[in-house]
NURO-868712 format. One record per atom (N, C-alpha, C): residue in one letter; x, y, z; atom name; residue number from 1. Coordinates in steps of 0.001 Angstrom, whole numbers, plus 500000, padded with zeros to 6 digits. Layout:
# residues N
 gulo   east  north     up nugu tordren
    A      X      Y      Z   CA     NUM
...
//
This chain:
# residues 206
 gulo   east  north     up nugu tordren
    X 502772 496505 516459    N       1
    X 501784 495812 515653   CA       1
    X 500461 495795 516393    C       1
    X 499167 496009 515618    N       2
    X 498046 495995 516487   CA       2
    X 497296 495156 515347    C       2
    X 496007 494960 516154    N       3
    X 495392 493743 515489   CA       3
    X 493693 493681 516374    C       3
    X 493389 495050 515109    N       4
    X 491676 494904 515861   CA       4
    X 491050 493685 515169    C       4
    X 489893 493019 515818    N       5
    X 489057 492603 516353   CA       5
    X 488423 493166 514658    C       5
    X 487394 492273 513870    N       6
    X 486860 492532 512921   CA       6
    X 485218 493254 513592    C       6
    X 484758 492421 514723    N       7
    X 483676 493195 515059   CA       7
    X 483872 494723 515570    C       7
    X 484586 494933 516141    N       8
    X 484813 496611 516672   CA       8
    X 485156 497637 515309    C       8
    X 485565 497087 514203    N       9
    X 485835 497349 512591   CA       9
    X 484834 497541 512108    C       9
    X 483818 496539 511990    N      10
    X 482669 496945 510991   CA      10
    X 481638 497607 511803    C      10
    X 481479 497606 513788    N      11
    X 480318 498536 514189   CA      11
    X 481526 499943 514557    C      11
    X 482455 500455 513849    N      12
    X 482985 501461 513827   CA      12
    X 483452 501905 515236    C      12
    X 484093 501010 515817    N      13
    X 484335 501169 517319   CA      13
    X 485902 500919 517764    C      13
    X 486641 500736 516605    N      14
    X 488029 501343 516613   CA      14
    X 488741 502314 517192    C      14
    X 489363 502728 518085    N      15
    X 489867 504041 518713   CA      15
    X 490672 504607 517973    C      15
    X 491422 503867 516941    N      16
    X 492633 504221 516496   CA      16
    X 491754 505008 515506    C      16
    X 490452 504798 514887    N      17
    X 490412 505428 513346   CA      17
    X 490034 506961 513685    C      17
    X 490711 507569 512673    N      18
    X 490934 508789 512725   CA      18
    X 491792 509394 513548    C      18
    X 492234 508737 514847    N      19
    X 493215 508968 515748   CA      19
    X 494634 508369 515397    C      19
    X 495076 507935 514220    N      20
    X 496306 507513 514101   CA      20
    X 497648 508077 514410    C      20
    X 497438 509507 514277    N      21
    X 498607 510903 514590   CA      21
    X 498712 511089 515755    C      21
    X 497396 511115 516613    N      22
    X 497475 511500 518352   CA      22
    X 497784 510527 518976    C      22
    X 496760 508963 518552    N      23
    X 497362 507833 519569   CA      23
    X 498226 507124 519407    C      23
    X 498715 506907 517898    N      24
    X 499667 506250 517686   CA      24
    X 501256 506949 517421    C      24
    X 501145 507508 516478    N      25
    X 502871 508197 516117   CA      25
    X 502946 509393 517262    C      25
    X 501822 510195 517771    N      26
    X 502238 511134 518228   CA      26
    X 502604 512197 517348    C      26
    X 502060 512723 516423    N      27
    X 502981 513586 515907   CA      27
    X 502002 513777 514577    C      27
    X 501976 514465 513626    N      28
    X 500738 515316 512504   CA      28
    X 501598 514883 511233    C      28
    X 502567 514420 511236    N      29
    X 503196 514140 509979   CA      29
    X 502132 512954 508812    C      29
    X 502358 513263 507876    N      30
    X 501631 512303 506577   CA      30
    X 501977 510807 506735    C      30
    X 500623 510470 506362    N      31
    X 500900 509324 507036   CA      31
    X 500253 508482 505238    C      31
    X 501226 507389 505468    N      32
    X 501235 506383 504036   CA      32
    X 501071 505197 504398    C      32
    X 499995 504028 503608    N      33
    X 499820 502909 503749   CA      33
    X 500703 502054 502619    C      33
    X 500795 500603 503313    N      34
    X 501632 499866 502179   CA      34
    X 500508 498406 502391    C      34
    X 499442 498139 501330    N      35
    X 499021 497444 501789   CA      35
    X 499395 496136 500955    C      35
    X 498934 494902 501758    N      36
    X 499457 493321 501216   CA      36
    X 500520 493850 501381    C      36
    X 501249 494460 502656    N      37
    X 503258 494057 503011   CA      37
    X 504015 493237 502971    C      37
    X 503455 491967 503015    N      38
    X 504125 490983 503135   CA      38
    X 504873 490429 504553    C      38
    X 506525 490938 504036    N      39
    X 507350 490957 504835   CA      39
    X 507782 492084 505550    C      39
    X 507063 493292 505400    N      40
    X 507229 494219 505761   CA      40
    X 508412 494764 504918    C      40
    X 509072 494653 504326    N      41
    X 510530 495295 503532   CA      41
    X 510267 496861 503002    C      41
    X 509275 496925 502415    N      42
    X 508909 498155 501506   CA      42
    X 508728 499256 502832    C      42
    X 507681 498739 503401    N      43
    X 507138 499952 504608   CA      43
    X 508386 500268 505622    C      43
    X 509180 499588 506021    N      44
    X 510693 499279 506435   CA      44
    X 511657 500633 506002    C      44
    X 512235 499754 504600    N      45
    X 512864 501301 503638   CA      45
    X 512305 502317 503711    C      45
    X 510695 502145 503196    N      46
    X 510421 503703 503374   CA      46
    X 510387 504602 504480    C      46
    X 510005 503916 505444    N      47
    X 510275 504270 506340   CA      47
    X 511826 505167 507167    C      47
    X 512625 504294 506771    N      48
    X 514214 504681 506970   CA      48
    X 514456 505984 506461    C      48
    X 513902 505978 505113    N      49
    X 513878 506845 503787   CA      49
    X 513384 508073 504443    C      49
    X 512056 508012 504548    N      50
    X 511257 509386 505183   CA      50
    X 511280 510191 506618    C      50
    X 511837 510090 507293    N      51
    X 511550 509851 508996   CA      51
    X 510364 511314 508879    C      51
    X 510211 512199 508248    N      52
    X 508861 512785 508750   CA      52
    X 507613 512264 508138    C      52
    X 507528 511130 507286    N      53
    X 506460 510342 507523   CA      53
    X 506433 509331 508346    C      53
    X 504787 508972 508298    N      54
    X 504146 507998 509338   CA      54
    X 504187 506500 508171    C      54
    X 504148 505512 508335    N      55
    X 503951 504052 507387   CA      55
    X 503760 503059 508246    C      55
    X 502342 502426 507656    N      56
    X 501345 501669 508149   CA      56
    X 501166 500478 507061    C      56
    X 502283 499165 507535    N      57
    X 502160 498331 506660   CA      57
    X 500663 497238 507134    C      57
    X 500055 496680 506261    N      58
    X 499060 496102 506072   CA      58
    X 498891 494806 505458    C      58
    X 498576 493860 506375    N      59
    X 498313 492177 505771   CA      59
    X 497547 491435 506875    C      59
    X 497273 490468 506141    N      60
    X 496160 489441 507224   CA      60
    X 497097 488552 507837    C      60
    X 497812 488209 507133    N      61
    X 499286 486933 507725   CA      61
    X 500352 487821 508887    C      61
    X 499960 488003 509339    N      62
    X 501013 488289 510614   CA      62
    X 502399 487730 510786    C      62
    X 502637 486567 510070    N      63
    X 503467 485981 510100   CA      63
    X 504854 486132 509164    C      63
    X 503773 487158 508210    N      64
    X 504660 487243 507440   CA      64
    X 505146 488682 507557    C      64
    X 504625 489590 508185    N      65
    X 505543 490519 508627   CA      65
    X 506090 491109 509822    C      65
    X 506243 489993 510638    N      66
    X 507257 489884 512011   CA      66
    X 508143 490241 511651    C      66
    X 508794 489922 510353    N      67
    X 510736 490582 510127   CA      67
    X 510409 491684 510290    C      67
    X 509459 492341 509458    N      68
    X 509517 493934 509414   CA      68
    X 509310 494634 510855    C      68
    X 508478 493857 511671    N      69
    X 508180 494607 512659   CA      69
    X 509526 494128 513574    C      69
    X 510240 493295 513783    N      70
    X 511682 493209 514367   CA      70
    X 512560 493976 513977    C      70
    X 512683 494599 512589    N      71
    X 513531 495296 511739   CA      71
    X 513381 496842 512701    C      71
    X 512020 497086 512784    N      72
    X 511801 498488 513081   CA      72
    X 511678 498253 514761    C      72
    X 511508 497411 515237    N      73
    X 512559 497738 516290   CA      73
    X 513439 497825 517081    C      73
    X 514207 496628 516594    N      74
    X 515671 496988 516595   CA      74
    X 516441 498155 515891    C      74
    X 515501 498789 514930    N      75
    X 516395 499872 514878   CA      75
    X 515642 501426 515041    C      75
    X 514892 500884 515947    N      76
    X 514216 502100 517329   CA      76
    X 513190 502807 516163    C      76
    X 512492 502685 515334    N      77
    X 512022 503502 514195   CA      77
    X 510614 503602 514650    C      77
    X 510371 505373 514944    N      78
    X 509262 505728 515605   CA      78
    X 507802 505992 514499    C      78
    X 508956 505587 513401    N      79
    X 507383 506079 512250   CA      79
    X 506775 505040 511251    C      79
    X 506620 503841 512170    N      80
    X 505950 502823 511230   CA      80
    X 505328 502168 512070    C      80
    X 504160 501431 511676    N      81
    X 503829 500389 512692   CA      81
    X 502882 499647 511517    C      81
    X 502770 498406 512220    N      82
    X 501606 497144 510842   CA      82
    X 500509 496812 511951    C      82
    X 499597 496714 510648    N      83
    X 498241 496035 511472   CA      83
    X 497848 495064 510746    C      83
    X 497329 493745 511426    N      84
    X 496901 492257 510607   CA      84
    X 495206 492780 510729    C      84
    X 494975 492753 509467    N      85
    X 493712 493243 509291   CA      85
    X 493436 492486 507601    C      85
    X 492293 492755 507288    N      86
    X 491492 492389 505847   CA      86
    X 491866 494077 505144    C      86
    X 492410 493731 504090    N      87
    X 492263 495049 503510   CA      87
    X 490559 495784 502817    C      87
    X 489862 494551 502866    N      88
    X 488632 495548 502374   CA      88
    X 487806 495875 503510    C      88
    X 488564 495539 505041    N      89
    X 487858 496386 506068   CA      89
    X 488367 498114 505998    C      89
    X 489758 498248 504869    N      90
    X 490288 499137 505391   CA      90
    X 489410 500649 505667    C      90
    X 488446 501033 505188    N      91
    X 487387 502514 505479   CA      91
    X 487477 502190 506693    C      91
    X 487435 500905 507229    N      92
    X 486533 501079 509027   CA      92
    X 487838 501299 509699    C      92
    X 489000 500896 509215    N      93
    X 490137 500893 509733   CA      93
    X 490545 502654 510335    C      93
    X 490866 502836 508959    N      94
    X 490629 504613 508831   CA      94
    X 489831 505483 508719    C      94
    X 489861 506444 509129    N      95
    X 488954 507964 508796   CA      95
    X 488627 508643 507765    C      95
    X 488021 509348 507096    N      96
    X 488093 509834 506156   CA      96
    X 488454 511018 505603    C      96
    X 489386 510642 504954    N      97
    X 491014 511976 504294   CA      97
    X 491840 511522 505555    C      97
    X 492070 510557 505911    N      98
    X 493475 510196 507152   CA      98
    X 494486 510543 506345    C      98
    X 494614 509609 505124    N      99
    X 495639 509255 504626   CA      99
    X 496223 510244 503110    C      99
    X 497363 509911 503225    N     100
    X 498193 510458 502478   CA     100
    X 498932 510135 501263    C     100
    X 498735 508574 501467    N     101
    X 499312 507782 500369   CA     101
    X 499285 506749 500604    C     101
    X 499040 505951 499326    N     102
    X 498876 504205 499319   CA     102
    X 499819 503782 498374    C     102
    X 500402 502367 498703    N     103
    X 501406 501504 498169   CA     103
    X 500577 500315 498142    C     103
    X 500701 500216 497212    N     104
    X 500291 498391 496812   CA     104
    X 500910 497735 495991    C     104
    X 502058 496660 496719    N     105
    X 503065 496303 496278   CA     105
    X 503384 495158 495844    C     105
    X 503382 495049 494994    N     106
    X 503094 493354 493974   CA     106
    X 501959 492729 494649    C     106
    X 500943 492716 494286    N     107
    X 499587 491778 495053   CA     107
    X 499498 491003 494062    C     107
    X 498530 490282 494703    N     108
    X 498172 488477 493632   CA     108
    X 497051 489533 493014    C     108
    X 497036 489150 491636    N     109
    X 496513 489500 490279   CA     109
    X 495175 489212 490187    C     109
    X 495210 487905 490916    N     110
    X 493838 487396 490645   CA     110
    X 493339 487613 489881    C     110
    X 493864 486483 488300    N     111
    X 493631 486667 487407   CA     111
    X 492265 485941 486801    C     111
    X 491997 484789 487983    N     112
    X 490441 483681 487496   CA     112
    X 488944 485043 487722    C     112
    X 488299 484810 486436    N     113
    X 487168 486124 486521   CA     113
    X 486218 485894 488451    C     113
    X 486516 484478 489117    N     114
    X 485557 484813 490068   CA     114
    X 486282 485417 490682    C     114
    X 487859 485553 490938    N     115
    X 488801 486222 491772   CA     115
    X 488895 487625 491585    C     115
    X 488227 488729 490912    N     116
    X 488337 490005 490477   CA     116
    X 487601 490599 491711    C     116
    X 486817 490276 492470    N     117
    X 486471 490727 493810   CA     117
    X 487551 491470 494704    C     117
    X 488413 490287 494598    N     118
    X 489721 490376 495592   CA     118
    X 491004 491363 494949    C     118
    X 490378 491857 493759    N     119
    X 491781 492293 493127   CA     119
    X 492165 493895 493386    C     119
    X 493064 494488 493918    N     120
    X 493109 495132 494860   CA     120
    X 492940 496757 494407    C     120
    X 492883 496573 493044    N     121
    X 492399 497927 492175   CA     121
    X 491609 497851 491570    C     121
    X 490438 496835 491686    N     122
    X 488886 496796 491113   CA     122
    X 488391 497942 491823    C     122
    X 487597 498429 491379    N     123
    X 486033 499783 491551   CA     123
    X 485738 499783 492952    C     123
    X 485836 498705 493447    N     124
    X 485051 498800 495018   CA     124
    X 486457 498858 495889    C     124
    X 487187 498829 495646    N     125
    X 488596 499307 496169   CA     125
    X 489219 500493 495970    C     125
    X 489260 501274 494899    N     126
    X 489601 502271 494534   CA     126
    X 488348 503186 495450    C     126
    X 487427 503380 495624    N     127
    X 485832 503662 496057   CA     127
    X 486749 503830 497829    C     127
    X 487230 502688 498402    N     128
    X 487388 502993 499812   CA     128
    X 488606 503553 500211    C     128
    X 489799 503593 499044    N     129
    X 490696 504270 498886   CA     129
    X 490590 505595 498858    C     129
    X 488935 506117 498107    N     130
    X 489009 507399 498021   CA     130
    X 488744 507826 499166    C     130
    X 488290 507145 499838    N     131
    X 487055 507591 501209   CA     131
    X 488872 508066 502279    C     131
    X 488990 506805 502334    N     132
    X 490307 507206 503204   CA     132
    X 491099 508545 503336    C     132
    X 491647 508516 501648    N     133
    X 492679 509652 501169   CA     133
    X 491819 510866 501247    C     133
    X 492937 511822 501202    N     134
    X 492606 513563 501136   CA     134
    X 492076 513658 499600    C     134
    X 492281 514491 499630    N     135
    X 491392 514708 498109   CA     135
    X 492531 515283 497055    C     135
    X 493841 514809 497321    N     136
    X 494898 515406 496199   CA     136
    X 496085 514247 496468    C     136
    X 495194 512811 497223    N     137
    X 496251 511797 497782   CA     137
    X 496716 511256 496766    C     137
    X 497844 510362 496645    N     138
    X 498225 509093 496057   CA     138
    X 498128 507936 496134    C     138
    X 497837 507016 495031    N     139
    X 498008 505555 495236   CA     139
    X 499235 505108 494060    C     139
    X 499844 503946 494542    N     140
    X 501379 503555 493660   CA     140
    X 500586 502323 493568    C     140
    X 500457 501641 492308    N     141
    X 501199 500257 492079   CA     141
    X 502341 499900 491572    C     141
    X 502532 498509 492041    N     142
    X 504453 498183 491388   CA     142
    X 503979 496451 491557    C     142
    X 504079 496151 490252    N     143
    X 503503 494876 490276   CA     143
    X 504719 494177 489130    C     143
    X 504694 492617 489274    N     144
    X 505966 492475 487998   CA     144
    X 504580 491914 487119    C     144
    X 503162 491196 487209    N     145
    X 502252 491340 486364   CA     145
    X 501570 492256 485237    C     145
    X 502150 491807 483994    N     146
    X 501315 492178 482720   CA     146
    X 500081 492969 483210    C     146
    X 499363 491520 483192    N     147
    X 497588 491436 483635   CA     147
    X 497649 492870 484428    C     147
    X 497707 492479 485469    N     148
    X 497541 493856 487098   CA     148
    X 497156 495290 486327    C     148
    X 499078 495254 485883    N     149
    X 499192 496059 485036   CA     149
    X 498123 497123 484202    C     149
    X 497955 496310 483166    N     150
    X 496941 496993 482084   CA     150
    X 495710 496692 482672    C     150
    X 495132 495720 483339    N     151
    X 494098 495988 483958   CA     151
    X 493590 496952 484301    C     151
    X 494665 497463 485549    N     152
    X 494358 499048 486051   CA     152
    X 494494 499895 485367    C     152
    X 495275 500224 484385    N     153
    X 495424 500986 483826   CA     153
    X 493666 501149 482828    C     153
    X 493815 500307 482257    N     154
    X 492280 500564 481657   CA     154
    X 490933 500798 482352    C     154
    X 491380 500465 483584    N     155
    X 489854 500475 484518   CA     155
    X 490369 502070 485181    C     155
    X 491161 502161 485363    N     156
    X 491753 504204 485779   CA     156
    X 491290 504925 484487    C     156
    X 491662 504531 483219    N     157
    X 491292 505507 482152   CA     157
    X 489833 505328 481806    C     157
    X 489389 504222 482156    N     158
    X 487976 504295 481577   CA     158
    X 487098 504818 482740    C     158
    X 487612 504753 484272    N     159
    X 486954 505791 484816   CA     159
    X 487005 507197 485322    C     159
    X 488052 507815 484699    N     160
    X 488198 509150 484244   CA     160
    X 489312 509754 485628    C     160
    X 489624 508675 486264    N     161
    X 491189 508704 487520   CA     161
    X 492310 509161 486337    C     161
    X 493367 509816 487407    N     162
    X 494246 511251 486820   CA     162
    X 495305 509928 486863    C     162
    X 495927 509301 485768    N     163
    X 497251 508359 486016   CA     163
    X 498045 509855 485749    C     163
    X 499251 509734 486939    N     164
    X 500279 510676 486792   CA     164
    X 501607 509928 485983    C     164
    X 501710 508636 485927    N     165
    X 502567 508128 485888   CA     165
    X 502478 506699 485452    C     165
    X 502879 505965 484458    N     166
    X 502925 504465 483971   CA     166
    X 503981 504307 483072    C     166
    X 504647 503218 483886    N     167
    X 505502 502676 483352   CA     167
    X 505688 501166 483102    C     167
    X 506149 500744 482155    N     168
    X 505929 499139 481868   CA     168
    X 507451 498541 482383    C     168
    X 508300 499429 482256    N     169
    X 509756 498533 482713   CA     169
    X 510444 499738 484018    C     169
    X 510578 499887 485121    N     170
    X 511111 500841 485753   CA     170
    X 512335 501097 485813    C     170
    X 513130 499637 485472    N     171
    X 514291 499650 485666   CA     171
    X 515213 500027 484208    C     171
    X 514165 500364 483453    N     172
    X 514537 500403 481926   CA     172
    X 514319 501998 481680    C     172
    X 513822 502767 482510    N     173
    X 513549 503948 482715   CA     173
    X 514137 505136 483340    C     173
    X 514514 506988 482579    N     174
    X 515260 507582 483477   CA     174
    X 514006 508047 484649    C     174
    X 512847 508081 484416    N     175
    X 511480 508717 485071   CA     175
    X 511785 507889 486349    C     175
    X 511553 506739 486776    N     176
    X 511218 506068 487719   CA     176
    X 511648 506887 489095    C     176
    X 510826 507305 489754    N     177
    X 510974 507717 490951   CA     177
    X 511999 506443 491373    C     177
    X 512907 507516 492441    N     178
    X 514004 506656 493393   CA     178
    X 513274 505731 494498    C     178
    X 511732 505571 494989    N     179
    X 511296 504745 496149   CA     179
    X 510808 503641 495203    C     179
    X 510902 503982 493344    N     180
    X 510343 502904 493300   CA     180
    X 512214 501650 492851    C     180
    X 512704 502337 492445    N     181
    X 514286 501471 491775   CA     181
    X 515097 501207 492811    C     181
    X 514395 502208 494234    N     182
    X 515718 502407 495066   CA     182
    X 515372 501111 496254    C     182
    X 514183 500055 496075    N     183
    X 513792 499775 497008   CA     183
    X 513568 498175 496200    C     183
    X 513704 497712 496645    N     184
    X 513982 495644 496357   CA     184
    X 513193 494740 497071    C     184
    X 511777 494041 496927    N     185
    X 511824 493662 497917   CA     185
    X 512530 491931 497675    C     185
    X 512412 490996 498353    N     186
    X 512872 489419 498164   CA     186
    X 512399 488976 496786    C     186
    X 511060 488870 497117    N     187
    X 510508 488420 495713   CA     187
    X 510642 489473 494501    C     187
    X 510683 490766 494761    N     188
    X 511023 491479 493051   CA     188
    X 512401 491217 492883    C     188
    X 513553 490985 494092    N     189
    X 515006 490371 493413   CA     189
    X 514928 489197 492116    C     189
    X 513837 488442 492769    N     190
    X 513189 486903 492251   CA     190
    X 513001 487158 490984    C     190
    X 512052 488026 490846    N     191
    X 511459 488488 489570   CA     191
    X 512315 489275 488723    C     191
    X 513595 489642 488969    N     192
    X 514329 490108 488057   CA     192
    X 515425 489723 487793    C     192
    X 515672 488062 488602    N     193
    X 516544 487567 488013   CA     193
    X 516099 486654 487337    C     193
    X 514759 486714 486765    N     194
    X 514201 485819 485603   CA     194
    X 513816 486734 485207    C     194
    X 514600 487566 484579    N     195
    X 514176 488780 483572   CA     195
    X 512676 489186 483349    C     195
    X 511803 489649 484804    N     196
    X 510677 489958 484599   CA     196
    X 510550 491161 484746    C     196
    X 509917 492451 483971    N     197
    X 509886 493690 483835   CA     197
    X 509015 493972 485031    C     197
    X 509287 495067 485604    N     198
    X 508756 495323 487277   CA     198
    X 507835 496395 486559    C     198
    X 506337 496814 486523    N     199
    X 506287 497721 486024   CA     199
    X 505740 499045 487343    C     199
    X 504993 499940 486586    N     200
    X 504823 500756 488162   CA     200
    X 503668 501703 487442    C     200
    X 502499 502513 487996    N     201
    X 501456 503356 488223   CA     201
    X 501218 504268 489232    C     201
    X 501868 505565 488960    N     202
    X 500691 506214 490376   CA     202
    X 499995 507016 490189    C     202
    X 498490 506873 490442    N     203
    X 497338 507822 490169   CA     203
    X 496670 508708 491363    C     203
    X 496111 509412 490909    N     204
    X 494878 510144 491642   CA     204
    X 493421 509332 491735    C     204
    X 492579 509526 492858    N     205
    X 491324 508891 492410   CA     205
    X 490336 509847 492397    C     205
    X 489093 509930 491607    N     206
    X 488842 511363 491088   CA     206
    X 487255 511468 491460    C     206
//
């Protein structure tokens, strides 16, 4: 787990950015973000799941993803690591085209109109997402929110982003990719034993 310093972030004085393959994993493999982790669970599995990717879970609460980072190493796992950071520092975090893929995995909706700042697939987010990613990257949402939901979806189609993929129920679906049905975290157990439809998105940003 690492944990820059917000001033060395915004005057671009990070060692790690752009160096994530040489100083950290060691190794050129694709590297995927999971941001708002939580508990780390998602970046965890996938992790297990992929071993020639890299996964870089992401949250400000540190606290809340100690399991994950105990998980991965007790079970010696050389291709993940989390950083307690602000996700809208993330450009300063990373380089540009580092990344390979983004997960954003049930986030708060922030559904009150002054809270749309913070909402993690508004315009000025998608904007530093692009900066990050290669230019043929991915981003996933998997949210059990309606709102989130069609939100993005209308703010992707109305700004001319490639949706490869939307689904309103995943588990009601033969399409659903296996990382998204094959993977549980605490709270989506929660959410589906009060019969809440998990839904899922993954686009291009264009």
């Amino acid at each position: 787990m690492v944990q820059p310093s917000r001033e060395e972030l915004i005057h671009n004085n990070y060692p790690l950015k752009g160096n994530w393959n040489s100083k950290f994993f060691n190794n050129n493999n694709p590297i995927v973000l999971e941001l708002g982790c939580g508990k780390g669970e998602y970046s965890v599995a996938l992790a297990q799941a992929y071993p020639d990717k890299n996964f870089i879970g992401i949250d400000i609460k540190g606290a809340r993803f100690w399991r994950g980072a105990k998980t991965a190493l007790e079970e010696g796992l050389k291709n993940i690591g989390f950083v307690r950071t602000q996700i809208e520092l993330i450009d300063h975090l990373f380089a540009e085209n580092e990344i390979d893929e983004i997960w954003i995995t049930f986030p708060d909706p922030q559904i009150k109109y002054k809270r749309t700042k913070h909402r993690l697939t508004n315009t000025e987010f998608l904007q530093k997402y692009k900066y990050i990613l290669r230019p043929d990257g991915l981003v996933n949402l998997k949210t059990d929110s309606e709102f989130m939901h069609g939100y993005t979806l209308g703010l992707l189609h109305g700004e001319g982003h490639e949706v490869i993929q939307a689904n309103h129920n995943v588990y009601k679906s033969e399409d659903s990719p296996k990382e998204v049905t094959g993977i549980q975290t605490f709270y989506e157990k929660q959410y589906l034993e009060k019969g809440k439809p998990i839904t899922y998105i993954q686009f291009k940003i264009k």
